[in-house]
C-alpha positions as CSV (number, residue, x, y, z in Angstrom):
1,X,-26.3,-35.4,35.5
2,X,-29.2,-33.9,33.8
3,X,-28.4,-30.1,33.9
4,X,-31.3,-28.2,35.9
5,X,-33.1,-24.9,34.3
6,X,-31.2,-22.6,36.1
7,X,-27.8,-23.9,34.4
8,X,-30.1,-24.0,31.0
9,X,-30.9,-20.5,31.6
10,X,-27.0,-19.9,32.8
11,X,-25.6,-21.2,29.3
12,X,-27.7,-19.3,27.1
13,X,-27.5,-16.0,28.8
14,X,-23.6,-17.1,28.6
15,X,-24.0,-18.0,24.6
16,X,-25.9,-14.2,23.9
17,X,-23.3,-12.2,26.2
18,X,-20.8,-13.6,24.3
19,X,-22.5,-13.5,20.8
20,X,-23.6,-10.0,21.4
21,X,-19.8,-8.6,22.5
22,X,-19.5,-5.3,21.9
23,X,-16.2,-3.7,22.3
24,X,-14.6,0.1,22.9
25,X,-11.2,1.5,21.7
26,X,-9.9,4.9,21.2
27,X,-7.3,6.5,19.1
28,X,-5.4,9.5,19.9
29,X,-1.6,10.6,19.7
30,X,0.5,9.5,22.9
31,X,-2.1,7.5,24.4
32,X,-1.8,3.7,24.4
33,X,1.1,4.0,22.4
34,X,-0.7,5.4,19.5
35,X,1.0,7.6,16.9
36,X,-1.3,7.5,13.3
37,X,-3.5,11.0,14.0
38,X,-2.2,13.4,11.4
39,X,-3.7,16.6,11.2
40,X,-3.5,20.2,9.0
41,X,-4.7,23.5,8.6
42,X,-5.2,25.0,5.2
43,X,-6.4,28.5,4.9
44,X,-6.5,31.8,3.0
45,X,-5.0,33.9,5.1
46,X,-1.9,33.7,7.5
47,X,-1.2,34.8,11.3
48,X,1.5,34.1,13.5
49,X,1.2,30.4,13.0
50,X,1.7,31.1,9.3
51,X,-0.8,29.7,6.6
52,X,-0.8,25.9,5.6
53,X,0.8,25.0,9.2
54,X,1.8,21.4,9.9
55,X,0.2,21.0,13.2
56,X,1.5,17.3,13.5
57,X,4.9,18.4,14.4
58,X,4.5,21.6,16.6
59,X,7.2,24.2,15.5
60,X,9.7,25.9,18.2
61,X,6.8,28.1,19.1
62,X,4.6,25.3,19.7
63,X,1.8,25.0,17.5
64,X,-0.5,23.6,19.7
65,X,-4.0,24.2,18.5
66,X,-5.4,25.2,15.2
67,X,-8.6,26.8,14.0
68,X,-11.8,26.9,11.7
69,X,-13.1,30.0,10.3
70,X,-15.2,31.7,7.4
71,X,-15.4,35.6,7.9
72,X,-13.7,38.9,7.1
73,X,-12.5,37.9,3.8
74,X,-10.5,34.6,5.0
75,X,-11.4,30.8,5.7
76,X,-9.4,27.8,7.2
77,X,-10.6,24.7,7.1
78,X,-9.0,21.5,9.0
79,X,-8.3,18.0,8.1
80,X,-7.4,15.6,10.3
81,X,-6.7,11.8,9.8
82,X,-6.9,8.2,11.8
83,X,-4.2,6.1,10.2
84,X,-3.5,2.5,11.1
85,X,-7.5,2.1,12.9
86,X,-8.5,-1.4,11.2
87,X,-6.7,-4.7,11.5
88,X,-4.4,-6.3,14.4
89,X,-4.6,-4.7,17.9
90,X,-7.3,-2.6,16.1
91,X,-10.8,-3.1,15.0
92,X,-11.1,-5.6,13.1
93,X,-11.4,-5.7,9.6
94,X,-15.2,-6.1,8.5
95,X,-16.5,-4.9,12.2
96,X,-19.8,-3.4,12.2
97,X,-19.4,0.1,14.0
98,X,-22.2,0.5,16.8
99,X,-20.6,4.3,17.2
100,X,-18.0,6.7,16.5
101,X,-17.1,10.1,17.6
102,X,-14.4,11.9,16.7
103,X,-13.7,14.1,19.9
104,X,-12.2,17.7,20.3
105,X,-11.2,19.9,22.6
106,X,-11.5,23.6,22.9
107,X,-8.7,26.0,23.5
108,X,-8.5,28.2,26.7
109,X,-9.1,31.3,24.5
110,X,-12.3,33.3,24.9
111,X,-13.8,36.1,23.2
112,X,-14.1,35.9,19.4
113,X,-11.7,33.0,19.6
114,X,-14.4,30.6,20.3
115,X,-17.0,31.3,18.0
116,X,-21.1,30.7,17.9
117,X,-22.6,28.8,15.1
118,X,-21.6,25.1,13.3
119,X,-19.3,23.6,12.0
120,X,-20.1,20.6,9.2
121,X,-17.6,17.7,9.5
122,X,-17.3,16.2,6.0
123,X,-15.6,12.8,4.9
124,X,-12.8,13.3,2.5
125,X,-12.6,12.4,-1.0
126,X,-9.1,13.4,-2.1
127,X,-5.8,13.0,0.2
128,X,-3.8,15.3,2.2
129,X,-0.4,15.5,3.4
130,X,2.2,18.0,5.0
131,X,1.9,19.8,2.0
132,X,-1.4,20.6,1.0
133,X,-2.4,24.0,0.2
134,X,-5.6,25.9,0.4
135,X,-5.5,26.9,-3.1
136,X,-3.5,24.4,-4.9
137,X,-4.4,20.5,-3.7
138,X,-7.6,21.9,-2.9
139,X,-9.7,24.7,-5.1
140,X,-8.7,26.0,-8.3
141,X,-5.2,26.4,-8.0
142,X,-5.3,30.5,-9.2
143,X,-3.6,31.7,-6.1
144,X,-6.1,34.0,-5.7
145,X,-7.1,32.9,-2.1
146,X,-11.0,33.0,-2.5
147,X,-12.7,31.6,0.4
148,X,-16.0,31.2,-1.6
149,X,-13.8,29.0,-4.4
150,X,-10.9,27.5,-2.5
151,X,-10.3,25.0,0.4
152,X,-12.8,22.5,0.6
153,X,-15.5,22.1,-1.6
154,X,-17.9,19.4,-2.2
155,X,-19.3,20.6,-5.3
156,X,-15.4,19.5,-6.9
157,X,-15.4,16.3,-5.4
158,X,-12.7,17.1,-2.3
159,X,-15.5,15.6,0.1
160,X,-18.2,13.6,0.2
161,X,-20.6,13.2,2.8
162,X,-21.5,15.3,5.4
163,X,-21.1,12.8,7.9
164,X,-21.8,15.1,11.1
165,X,-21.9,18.8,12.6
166,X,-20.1,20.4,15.5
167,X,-22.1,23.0,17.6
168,X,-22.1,24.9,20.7
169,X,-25.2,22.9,21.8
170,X,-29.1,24.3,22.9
171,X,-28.9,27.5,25.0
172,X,-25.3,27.9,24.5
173,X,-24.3,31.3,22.8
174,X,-20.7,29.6,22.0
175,X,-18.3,26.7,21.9
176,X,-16.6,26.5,26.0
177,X,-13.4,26.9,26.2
178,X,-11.1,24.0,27.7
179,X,-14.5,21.3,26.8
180,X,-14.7,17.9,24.7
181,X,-17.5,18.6,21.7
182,X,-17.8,15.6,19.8
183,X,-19.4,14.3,17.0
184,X,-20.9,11.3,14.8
185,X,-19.0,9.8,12.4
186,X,-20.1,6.3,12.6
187,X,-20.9,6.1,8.7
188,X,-17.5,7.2,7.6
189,X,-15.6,4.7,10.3
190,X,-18.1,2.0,9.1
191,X,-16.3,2.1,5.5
192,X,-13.2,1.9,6.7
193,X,-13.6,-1.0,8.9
194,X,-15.0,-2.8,5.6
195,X,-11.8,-1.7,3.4
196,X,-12.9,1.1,1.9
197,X,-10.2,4.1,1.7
198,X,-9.3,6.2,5.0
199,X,-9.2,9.6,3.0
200,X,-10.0,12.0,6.9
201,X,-12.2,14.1,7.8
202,X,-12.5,18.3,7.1
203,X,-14.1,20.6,9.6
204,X,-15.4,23.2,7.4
205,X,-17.7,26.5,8.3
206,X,-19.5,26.1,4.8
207,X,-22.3,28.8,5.5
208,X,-19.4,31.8,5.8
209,X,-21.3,33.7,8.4
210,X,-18.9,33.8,11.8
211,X,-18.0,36.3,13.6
212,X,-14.7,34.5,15.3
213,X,-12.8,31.4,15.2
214,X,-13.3,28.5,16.4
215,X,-9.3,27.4,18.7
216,X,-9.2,23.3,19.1
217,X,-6.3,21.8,19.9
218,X,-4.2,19.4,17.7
219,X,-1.9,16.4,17.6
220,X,0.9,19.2,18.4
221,X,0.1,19.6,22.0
222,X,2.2,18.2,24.7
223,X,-0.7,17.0,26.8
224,X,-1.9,14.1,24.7
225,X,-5.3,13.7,26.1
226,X,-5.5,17.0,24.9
227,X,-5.0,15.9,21.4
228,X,-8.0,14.8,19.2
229,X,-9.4,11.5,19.5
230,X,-11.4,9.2,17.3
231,X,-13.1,6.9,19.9
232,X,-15.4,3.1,18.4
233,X,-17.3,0.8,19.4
234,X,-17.6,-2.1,17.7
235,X,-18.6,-5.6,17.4
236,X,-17.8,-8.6,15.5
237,X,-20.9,-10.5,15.9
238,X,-22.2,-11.8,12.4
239,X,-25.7,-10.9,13.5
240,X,-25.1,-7.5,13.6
241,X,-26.0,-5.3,10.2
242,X,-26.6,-1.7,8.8
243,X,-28.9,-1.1,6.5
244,X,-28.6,2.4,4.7
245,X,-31.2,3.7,3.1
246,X,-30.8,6.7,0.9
247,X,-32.2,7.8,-2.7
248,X,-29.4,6.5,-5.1
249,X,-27.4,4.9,-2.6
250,X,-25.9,1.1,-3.6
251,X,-29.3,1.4,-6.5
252,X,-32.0,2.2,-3.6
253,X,-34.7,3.8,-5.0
254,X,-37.5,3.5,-2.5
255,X,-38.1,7.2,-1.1
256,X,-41.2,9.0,-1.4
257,X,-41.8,12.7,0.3
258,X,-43.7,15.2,0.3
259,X,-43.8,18.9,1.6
260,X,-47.6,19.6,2.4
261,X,-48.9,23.2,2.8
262,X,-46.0,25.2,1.3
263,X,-45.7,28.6,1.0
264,X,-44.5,29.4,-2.7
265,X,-44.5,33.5,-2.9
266,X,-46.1,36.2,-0.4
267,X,-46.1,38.8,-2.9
268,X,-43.8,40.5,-0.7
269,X,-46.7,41.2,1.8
270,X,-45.6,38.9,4.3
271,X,-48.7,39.9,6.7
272,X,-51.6,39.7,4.1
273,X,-52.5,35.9,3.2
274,X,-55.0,37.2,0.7
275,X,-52.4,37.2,-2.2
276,X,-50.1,34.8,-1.2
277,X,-49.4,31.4,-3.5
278,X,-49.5,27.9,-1.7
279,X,-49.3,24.3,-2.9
280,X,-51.1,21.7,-0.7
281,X,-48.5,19.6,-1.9
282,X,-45.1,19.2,-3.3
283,X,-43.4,16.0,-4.2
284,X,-40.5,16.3,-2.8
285,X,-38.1,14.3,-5.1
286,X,-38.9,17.1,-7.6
287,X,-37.7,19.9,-5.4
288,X,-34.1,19.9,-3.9
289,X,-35.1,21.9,-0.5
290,X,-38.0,20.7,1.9
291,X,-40.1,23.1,4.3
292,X,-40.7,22.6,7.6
293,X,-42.8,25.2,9.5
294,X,-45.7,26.0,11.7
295,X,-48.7,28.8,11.8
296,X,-48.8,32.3,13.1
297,X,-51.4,33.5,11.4
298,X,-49.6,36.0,9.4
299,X,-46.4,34.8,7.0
300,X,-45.8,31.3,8.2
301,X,-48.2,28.1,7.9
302,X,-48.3,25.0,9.0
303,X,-46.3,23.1,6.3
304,X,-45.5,19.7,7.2
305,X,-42.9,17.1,5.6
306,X,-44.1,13.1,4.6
307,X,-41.5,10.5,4.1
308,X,-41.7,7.0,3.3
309,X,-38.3,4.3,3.0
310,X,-39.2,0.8,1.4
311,X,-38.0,-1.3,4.4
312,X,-39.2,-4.6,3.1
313,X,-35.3,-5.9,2.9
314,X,-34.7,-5.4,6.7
315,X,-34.9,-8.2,8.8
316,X,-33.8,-9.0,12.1
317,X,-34.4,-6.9,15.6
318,X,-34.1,-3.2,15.6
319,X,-31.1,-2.1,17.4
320,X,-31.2,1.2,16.3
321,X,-32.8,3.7,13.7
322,X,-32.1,7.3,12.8
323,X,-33.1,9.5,10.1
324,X,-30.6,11.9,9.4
325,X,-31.7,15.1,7.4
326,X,-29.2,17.8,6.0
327,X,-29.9,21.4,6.8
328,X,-29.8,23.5,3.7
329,X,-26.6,25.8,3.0
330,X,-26.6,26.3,-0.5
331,X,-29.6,28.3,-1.8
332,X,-29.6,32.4,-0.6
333,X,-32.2,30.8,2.3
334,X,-31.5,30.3,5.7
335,X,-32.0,26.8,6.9
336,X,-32.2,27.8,10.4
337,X,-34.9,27.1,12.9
338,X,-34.7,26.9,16.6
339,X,-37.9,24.1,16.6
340,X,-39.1,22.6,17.6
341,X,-39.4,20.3,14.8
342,X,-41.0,16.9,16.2
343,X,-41.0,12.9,14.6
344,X,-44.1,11.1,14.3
345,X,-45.1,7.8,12.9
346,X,-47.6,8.4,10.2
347,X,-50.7,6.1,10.8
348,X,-52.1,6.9,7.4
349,X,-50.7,6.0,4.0
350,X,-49.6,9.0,1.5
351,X,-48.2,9.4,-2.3
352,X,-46.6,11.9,-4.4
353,X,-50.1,13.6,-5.3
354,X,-51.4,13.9,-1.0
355,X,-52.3,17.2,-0.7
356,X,-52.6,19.6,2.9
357,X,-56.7,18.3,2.8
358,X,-56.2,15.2,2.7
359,X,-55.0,15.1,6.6
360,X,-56.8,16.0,9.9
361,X,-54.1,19.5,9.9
362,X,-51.7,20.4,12.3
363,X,-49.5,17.6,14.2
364,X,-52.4,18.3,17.1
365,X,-54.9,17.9,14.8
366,X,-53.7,14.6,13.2
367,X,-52.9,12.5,16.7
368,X,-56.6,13.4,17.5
369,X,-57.7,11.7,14.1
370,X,-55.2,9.0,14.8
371,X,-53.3,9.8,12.1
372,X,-50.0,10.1,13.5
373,X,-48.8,8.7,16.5
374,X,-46.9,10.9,19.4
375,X,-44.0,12.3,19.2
376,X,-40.6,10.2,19.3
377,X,-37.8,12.8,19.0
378,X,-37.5,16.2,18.6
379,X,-34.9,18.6,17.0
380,X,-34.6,21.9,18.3
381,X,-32.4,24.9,17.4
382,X,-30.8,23.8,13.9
383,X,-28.5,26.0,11.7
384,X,-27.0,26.0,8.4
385,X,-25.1,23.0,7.3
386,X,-25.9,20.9,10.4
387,X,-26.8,17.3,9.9
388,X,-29.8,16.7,12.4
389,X,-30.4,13.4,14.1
390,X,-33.7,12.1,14.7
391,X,-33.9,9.0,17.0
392,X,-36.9,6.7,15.0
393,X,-36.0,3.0,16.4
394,X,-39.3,2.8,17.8
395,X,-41.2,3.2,15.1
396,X,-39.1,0.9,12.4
397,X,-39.9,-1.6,15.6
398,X,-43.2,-1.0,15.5
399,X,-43.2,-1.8,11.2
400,X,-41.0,-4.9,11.9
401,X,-43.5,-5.6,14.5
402,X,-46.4,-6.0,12.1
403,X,-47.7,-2.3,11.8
404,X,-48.3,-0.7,8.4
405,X,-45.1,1.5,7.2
406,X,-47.2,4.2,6.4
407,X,-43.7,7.1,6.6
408,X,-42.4,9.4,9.0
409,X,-44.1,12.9,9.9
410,X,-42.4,16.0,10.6
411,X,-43.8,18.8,11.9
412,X,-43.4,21.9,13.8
413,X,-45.0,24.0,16.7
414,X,-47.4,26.5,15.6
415,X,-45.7,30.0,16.1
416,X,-42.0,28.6,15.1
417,X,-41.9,31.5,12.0
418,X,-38.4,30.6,11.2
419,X,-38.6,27.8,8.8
420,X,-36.3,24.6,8.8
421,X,-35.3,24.1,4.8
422,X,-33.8,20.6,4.5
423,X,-32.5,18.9,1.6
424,X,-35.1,16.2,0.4
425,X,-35.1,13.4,-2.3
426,X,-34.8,15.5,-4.6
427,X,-31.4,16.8,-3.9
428,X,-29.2,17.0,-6.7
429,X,-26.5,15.9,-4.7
430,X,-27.3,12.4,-3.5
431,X,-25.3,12.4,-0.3
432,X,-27.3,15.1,1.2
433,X,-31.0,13.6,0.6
434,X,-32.7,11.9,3.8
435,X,-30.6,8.9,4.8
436,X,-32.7,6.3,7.2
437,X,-29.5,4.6,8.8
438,X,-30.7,1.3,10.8
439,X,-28.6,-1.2,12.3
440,X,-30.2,-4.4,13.7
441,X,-29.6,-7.7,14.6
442,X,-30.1,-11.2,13.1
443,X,-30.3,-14.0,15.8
444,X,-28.3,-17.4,14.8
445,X,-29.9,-20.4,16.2
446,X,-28.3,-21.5,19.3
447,X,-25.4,-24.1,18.1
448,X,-26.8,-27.7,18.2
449,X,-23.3,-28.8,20.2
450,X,-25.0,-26.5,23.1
451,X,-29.1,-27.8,22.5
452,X,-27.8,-31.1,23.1
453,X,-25.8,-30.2,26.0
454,X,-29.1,-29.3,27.9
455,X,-31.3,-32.2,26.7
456,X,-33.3,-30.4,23.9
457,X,-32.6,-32.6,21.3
458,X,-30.2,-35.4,20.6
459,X,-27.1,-35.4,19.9
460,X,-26.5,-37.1,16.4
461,X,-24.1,-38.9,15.1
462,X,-23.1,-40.6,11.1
């Protein structure tokens, strides 16, 4: 019997569910009969717990939390490992990662114990075990105990990337007590699904400006869905790809950006324009730092940031697109804003030499030419050493769809007087320049065995 539509429709709905499987797992200490977490403090100074603690096995007076911390002359920074994550019962070796979090949990502590600010989450480059020290597997081994030269550092190749940033969230003064924060690490999880070493994570305060601690609770607790938890999804669908595309990353080289309006030097006379120094533009891969700000008629103007990936190698349906910008930590300049700082598509081409004139103005300005198109994400309060996430799938759709890839604009509100300073192109280091991360998906022709099946074409034999 000739099958009807309905089945036709029935068996390829079937095929895609099934091609497009996406699966979730979780890891954490206790749970599901997991046991590969392993996690440590190392630090500069000591307390009751004692410096350098093991936190994996709690001692007799329990060691059931650790913390993170950069103030009054000490620092501790954490590390914490996934072992055993990739291969059988696991995810599967060369899985493309849809997402990853790693997930922690505050303390019960309140007070200073739960401090305000960030916390950057960094992907290791050298191993750790029980016995690492602050100032001896990591730093420079003087046993001087200098939180500005010990721990970890990614200027001496102990990390890598910053893969995410943990914060108390918008409107929050602080991290809850007894509350999941998580945060991103797909890109890191994504290596190690494809072979490439599981080294951990470090949760570091980089910018050395808290006034407390921040208490999370470790693999030593006896409640383990209090532990920390690295939960994936994943699928193994073929079709499925990330593309990465960052200046000097696997030989990209496609970037262009540029800072438009900038404010060089006020002359110290941050109220009188009449002497101050401004470029209408900066190309970007030149400087290390780009400017975002907006106009309030006095110090601040409307500075606006242009960038531009070559695309031309993605193919395939946009799943998902993100451009991922590093807040600045390591000039004497604040990267803080609280926004907000908005994504555009850019409607008109730029280069290198495009200059403040060249453009209608402001972001209002230059929708009402058509020069940009409305806003598609937004980031809003952003502090040092926090890796911001800007949700930009609809406009790689609309370039894969046939519009021009004229860049991304950024802008901000006018009024914002606290600059956002962001690590451009031009970034000595290479892992902190502008990263646009997309994944997407390649459709396989449906299989000929299941064409034939319906009556679309013959079956054929030799």
């Amino acid at each position: 019997m000739r099958p009807t539509t309905t089945g036709l429709l029935s068996m390829l709905a079937l095929a895609t569910s099934v091609s497009a499987a996406e699966h979730s797992i979780s890891f954490q200490n206790g749970v599901s009969g997991y046991q590969g977490a392993f996690d440590r403090r190392i630090s500069s100074a000591g307390d009751v717990n004692g410096a350098h603690v093991d936190t994996s096995t709690p001692p007799l007076n329990s060691q059931d939390r650790f913390a993170a911390w950069n103030h009054r002359g000490g620092r501790s920074d954490v590390l914490i490992r996934f072992d055993d994550i990739v291969g059988a019962g696991a995810i599967p070796s060369g899985a493309t990662i849809l997402s990853a979090t790693l997930d922690l949990r505050t303390a019960s502590h309140v007070g200073p114990t739960v401090a305000p600010g960030i916390f950057a989450v960094l992907r290791l480059a050298v191993p750790f075990d029980g016995n690492s020290t602050f100032d001896g597997t990591f730093g420079d081994g003087d046993s001087s105990y200098l939180s500005a030269q010990d721990g970890i550092d990614t200027d001496n190749g102990e990390a890598d990337w910053l893969i995410g940033s943990l914060d108390a969230g918008v409107n929050e003064p602080r991290f809850e007590p007894n509350a999941f924060y998580s945060v991103d690490v797909t890109r890191a999880v994504q290596v190690w699904a494809e072979g490439g070493p599981n080294l951990g994570l470090a949760i570091v305060n980089v910018e050395g400006a808290q006034t407390g601690d921040w208490s999370m609770h470790s693999t030593g607790h006896p409640d383990p869905t209090y532990r920390p938890r690295l939960s994936v999804t994943y699928t193994t669908d073929p079709g499925y790809r990330v593309h990465e595309l960052q200046e000097g990353l696997s030989g990209y080289n496609g970037t262009t950006d540029v800072v438009l309006n900038l404010l060089e030097n006020d002359n110290s006379t941050p109220a009188d324009r009449s002497d101050d120094v401004v470029a209408a533009g900066v190309d970007a891969s030149q400087v290390p730092v780009a400017v975002v700000d907006g106009d309030d008629g006095a110090g601040s103007y409307d500075t606006s940031y242009l960038i531009h990936f070559d695309t031309s190698k993605v193919t395939g349906r946009i799943a998902k697109a993100e451009l991922l910008l590093s807040t600045d930590w390591q000039t004497f300049q604040s990267g803080d804003s609280r926004g907000p700082v908005t994504a555009h598509q850019l409607l008109t081409p730029f280069n290198p030499g495009s200059v403040y004139d060249d453009f209608a103005g402001d972001a209002e300005a230059m929708q009402a030419a058509n020069q940009i198109g409305p806003a598609v994400d937004a980031a809003v309060d952003i502090l040092d050493s926090e890796l911001v996430s800007l949700d930009v799938t609809s406009i790689v759709n609309n370039w894969q769809s046939g519009q021009a890839n004229n860049g991304i604009y950024l802008g901000a509100a006018d009024g914002n007087t606290d600059s956002w300073r962001f690590y451009s192109s031009g970034a000595a280091d290479s892992d902190l320049r502008p990263l646009l991360r997309i994944t997407v998906v390649v459709p396989e022709p449906a299989g000929g065995w299941l064409l034939a099946a319906v009556g679309l074409i013959p079956w054929r034999q030799r």
